[in-house]
N, C-alpha and C positions, 0 to 999 in steps of 0.2 A: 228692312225685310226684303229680300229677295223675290224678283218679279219672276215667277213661272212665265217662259218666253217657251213660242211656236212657232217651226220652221213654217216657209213656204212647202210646200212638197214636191216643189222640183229637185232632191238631191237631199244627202245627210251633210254634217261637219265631219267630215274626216280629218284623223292627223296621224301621220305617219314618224315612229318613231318612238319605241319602248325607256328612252333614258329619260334623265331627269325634266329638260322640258317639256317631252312629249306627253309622260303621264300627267306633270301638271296642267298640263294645257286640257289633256281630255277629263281629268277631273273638273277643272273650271267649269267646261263646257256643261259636263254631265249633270254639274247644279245649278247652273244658269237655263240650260231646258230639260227639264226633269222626265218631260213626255216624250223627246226624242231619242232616236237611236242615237249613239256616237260611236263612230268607229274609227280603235287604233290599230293601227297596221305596223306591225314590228317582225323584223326577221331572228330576233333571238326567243327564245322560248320561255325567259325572266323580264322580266320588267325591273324599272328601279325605281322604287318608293320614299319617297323624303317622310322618317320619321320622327317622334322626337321633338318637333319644332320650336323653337325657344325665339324669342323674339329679343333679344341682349339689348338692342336701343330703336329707336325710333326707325334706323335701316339698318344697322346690322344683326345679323340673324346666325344660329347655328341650329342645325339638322343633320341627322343620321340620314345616310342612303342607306338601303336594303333592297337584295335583290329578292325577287318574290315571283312565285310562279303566278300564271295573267289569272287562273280562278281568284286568285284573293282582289286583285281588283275590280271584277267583273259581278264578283258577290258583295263589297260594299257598294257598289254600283250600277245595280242592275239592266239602267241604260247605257251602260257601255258596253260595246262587243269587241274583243279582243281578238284578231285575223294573224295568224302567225306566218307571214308569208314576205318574201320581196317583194318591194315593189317593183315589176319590168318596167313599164313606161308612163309616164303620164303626159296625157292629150288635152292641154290645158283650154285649146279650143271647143273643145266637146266638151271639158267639166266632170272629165272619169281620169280615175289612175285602171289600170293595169297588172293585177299583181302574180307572182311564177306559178300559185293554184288554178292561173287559167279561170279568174274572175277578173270583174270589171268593175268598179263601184264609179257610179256618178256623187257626184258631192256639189253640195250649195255653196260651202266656204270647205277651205283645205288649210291646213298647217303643218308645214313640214317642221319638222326637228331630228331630221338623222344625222347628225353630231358631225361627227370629225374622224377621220381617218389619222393614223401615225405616218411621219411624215420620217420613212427610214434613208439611213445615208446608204443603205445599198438594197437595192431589190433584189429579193429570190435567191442571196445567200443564206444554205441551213444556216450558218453559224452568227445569223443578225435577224434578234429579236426586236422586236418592237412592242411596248407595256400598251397599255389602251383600255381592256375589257378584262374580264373574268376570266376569259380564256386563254389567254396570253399572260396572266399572271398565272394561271396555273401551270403554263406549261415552262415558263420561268421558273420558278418553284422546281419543281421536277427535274430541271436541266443544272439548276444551281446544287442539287443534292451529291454530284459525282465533279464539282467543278475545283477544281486548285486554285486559279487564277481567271479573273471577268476583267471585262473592259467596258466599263460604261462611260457614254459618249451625250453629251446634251449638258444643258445648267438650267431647267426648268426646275418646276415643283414635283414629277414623277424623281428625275436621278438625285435631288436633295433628298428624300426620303428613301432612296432605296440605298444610295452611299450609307448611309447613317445606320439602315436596319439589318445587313447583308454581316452575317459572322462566319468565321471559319474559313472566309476564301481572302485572299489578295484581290482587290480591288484598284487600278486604275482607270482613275476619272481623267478624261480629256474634255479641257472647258475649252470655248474659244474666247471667254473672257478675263480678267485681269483674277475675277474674286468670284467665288461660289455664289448660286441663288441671283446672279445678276437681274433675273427678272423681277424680281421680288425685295430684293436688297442693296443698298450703297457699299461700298467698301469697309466701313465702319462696322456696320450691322454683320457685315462675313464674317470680317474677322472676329467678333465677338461669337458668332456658330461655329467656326473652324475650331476654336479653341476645346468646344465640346465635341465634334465629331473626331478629333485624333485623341482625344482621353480615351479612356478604357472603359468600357461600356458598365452598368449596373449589373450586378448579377442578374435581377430578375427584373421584367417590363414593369413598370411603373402601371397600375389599374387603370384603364381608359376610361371616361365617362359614357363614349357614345357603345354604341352595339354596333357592330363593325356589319359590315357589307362582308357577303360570305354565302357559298352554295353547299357548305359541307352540312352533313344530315339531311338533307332533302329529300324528299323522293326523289326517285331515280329520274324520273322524267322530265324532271323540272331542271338537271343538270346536264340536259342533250345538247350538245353541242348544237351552234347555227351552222347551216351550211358555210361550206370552206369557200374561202371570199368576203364573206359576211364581218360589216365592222362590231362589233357587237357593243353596248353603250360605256360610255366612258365610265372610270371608276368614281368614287365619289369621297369623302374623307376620311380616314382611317381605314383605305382599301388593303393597307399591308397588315394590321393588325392582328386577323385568324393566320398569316402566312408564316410559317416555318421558313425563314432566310437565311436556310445554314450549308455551307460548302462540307469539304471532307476535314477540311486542317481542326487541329485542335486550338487555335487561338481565339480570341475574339473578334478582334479588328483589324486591317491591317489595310490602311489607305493611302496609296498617293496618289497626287492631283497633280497631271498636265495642264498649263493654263497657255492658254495664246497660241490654241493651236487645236488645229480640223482634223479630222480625216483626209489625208492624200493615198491611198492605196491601202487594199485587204488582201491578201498572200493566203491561199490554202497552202497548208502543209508540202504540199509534193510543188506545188512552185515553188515555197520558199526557196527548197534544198536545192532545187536544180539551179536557181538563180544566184545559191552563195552569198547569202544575203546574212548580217548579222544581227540578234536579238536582243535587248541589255536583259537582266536581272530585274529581278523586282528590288527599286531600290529601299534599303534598310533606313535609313533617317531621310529626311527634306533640305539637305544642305547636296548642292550641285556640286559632283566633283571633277574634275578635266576629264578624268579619265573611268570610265563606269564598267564595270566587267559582264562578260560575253555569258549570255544563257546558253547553257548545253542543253536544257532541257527539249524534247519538240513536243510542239503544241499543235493542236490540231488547227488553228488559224492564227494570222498575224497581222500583227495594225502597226502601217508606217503612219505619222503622223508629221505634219507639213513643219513640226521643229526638225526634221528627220532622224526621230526615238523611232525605233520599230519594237513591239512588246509582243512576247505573246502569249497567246490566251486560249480557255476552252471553248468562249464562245462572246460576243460584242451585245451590249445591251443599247439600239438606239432610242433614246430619249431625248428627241431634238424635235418637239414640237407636231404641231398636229396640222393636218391639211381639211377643211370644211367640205365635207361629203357628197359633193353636188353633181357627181356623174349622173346617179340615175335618172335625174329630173331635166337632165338640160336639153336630148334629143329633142329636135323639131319643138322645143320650147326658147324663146330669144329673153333671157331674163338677165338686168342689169348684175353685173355682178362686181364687187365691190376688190380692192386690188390685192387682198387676202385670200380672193378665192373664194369669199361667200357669195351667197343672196342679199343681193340688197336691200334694205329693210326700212320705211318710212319709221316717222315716231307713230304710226298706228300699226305696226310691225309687218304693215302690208308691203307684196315684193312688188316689183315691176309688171307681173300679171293679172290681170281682173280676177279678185276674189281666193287668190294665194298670198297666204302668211309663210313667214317664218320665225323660229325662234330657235334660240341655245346655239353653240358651236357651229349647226351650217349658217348663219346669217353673219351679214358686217351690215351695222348701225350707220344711213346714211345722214342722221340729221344730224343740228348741229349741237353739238353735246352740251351739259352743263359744263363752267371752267373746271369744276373738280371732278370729273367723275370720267372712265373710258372703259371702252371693251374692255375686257379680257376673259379667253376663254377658260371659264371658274364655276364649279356646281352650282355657287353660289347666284350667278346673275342666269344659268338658265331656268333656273327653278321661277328668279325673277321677273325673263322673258316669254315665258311659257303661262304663266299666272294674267299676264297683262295680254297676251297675244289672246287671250281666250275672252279678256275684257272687252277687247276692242273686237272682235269677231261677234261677239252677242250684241255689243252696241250696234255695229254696223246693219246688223240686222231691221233692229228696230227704227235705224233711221238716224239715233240718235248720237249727240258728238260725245268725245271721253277725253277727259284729261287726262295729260302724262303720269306714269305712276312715279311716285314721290322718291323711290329705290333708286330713280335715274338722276335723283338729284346729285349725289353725291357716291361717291366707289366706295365699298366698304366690306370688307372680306376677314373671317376669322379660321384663321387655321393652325395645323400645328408642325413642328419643324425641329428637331430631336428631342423630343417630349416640351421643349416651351412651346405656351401660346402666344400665337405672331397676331396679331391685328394690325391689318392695313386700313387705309383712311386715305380717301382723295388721291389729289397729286403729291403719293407718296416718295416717290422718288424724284419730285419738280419735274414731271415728264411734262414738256413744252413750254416750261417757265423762262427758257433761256438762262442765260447767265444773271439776270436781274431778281433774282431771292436770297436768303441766306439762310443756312442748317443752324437750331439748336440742338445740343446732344448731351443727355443724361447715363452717365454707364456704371453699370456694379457689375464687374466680372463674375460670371457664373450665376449672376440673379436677374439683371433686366438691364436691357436697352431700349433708349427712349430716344427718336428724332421727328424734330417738326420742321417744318419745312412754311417759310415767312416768306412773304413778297407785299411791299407797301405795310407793313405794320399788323398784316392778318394773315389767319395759318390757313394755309393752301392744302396741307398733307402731313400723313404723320404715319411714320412705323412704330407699333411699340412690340416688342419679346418678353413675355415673362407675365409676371402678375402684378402686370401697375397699377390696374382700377381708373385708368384713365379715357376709356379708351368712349364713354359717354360724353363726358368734359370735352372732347377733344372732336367730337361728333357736331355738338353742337356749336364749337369756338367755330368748327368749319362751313356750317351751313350758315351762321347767323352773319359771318364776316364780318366779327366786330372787331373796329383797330384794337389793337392791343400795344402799340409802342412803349405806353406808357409802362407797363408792365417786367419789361427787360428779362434779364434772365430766373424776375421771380416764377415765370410761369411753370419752368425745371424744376424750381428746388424741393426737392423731398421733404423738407422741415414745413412747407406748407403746405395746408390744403387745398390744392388746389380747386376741387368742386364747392367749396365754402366761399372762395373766392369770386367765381361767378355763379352763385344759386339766384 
């Protein structure tokens, strides 16, 4: 049962930050002191609410985001108040933020969670978008409606989903690595996706299970833009699914992928032509030929790329990663900051300041991790930094100590990736294993991939795609760390049960 807890009345808990940690965090709060005010401070005018919640295993979890105008949480919530404003400054010596309504809130304990910025390869050109929020896919949407030809640039989890859902236009993807999805996949696991993103799409979308993140029908008010500048909160999964992703052409798909190669220069139009510069063709199959034929076509921008291909296009999609939002807090505040650019964060999610937290996308995790488990900025672990930051802010209150929450035990992430479910697990990719482990791998083309990932006799990590049913079994082989040598390659084999095996 849950202890009703009372502030001191020098100050509220403030936390700053409408996405997904931030609402978690001021829910925790708000039921952890039910008698106190809690104030979140967010500069977009929705909020995003983790619905849905499904508990899948002991830490892996799946939840719907939904963006919701702040009465709906303020009405299950009655002590929380919702401040729709920037924050200007925060005077961490004095114990107040600052915010552009020309108010000032002192606070007892504070949490930030204002996410992350997109991290574009060109500032302040129209023709370079950056995905991130609500707003920026909508105005994607919109631009993509009159577009011929796009160029998306990045190999995270935003341009694997958008390569995949984008009909009707040409599409070149420039990666700068070997294989698609690098962040999230080994070469193995691509190519087993590649093979579904150059097929030929389904007629119709496959029925989603979750309720998609989405401001269409709303009242009006609830779809007011934040002020221009404003990052607005990251998306969350199944952000493309209300979206109409369709160019002018009448085909369905049409992809080719640059690999091993950046951004070296963007050309508007009227430089191109003065500089006599030439553009290839969208090429028709994936086999390189010496010689590739000249675009007549002009395009309103152009992308040379450091292979020196120059394409061009109506307009550059950057999907290259995000940068941790920590302009507005750092004036005349000296807070450790970690080499990613965040806040740095103990294991009590506390920053380098008295009596400031952080959680989700602005913070980097200064302790020392478990072996299986690392950042990454994912819905999925701000929901779960944001949940514990609020544990550890109430504890700290009363004095009293708290243990690590059990989520940090191990990395465990479920998502989806051209309609298959991808479940990650630990060090799925042997990130820091060195050369000292070795890959098993289970594949049925067009139905599932399986890879675990060994070191000494016990599994470190595991990608699975598709619907293997493995993905508790393989939860638990990893936290329990038990050798498994003896085992060999039965642990793969499909004719056995594996969960029968170790129940």
């Amino acid at each position: 049962m849950e202890v009703a807890l009372r502030l001191p009345k020098t100050g509220k808990l403030v936390v700053v930050g409408g996405g997904i940690a931030g609402v978690t965090c001021a829910e925790q709060l708000a039921i952890q002191f039910p008698s106190e005010d809690i104030l979140l401070v967010t500069a977009s005018p929705v909020i995003k609410a983790v619905t849905n919640f499904k508990q899948v295993s002991k830490i892996l979890e799946e939840f719907d985001v939904e963006e919701q105008p702040s009465t709906i949480l303020e009405n299950r919530f009655p002590n929380i108040k919702v401040i729709e404003s920037e924050v200007k400054q925060l005077k961490s010596e004095e114990h107040c933020i600052l915010t552009e309504d020309g108010n000032q809130h002192v606070y007892k304990k504070l949490c930030l969670c204002a996410g992350a910025k997109p991290k574009l390869i060109c500032e302040g050109n129209p023709y370079v978008l950056g995905i991130r929020d609500t707003d920026s896919t909508q105005e994607f949407q919109k631009q993509l409606t009159t577009a011929r030809r796009i160029m998306i640039v990045g190999n995270g989890g935003i341009a694997v989903e958008l390569v995949y859902e984008i009909e009707g236009c040409e599409v070149i993807w420039a990666i700068k690595d070997k294989a698609i999805g690098n962040t999230f996949f080994d070469a193995g696991a691509a190519e087993f996706l590649t093979s579904k993103l150059i097929a030929e799409k389904p007629e119709a979308k496959v029925a989603q299970k979750r309720t998609r993140c989405t401001t269409e029908g709303r009242k009006k008010e609830t779809r007011t833009k934040a002020k221009d500048g404003n990052v607005g909160s990251a998306l969350g999964p199944d952000w493309h699914e209300d979206l109409t992703l369709k160019g002018t052409k009448e085909f369905s798909h049409k992809i080719h992928i640059e690999t091993m190669c950046e951004v070296k220069k963007i050309y508007l139009q009227e430089e191109f032509r003065i500089l006599r510069k030439k553009s290839l063709t969208f090429p028709e199959d994936h086999h390189n030929k010496s010689v590739k034929p000249t675009d007549k076509e002009m395009w309103p921008v152009y992308v040379e790329l450091t292979n020196e291909k120059i394409y061009g296009c109506d307009f550059i999609v950057s999907a290259t990663g995000v940068i941790p939002n920590i302009e507005p807090f750092l004036h005349g505040n000296n807070f450790d900051l970690g080499q990613d650019g965040g806040l740095k964060v103990d294991d009590h999610m506390q920053t380098s300041l008295p009596d400031i937290y952080a959680a989700g996308d602005i913070c980097t995790v200064s302790w020392q991790p478990s072996p299986v488990w690392q950042q990454m900025r994912l819905w999925t672990q701000a929901r779960q930094m944001g949940w514990y930051a609020a544990k550890c802010m109430a504890a700290a209150n009363l004095g009293d100590t708290i243990d690590m929450d059990f989520s940090f035990e191990l990395f465990a992430h479920v998502t989806k990736f051209f309609n298959y479910k991808v479940v990650l697990l630990g060090k799925y990719n042997a990130q820091g294993l060195g050369s000292d482990h070795e890959l098993m791998l289970r594949c049925t083309k067009g139905e599932e991939y399986v890879k675990v990932v060994m070191q000494n006799g016990r599994m470190m990590g595991a990608v699975l795609i598709g619907e293997t049913d493995l993905e508790e079994t393989f939860e638990n082989l990893i936290l329990n760390q038990m050798n498994l040598s003896s085992y060999g390659e039965d642990l793969l084999d499909p004719n056995i049960d594996i969960e029968d095996y170790f129940d």
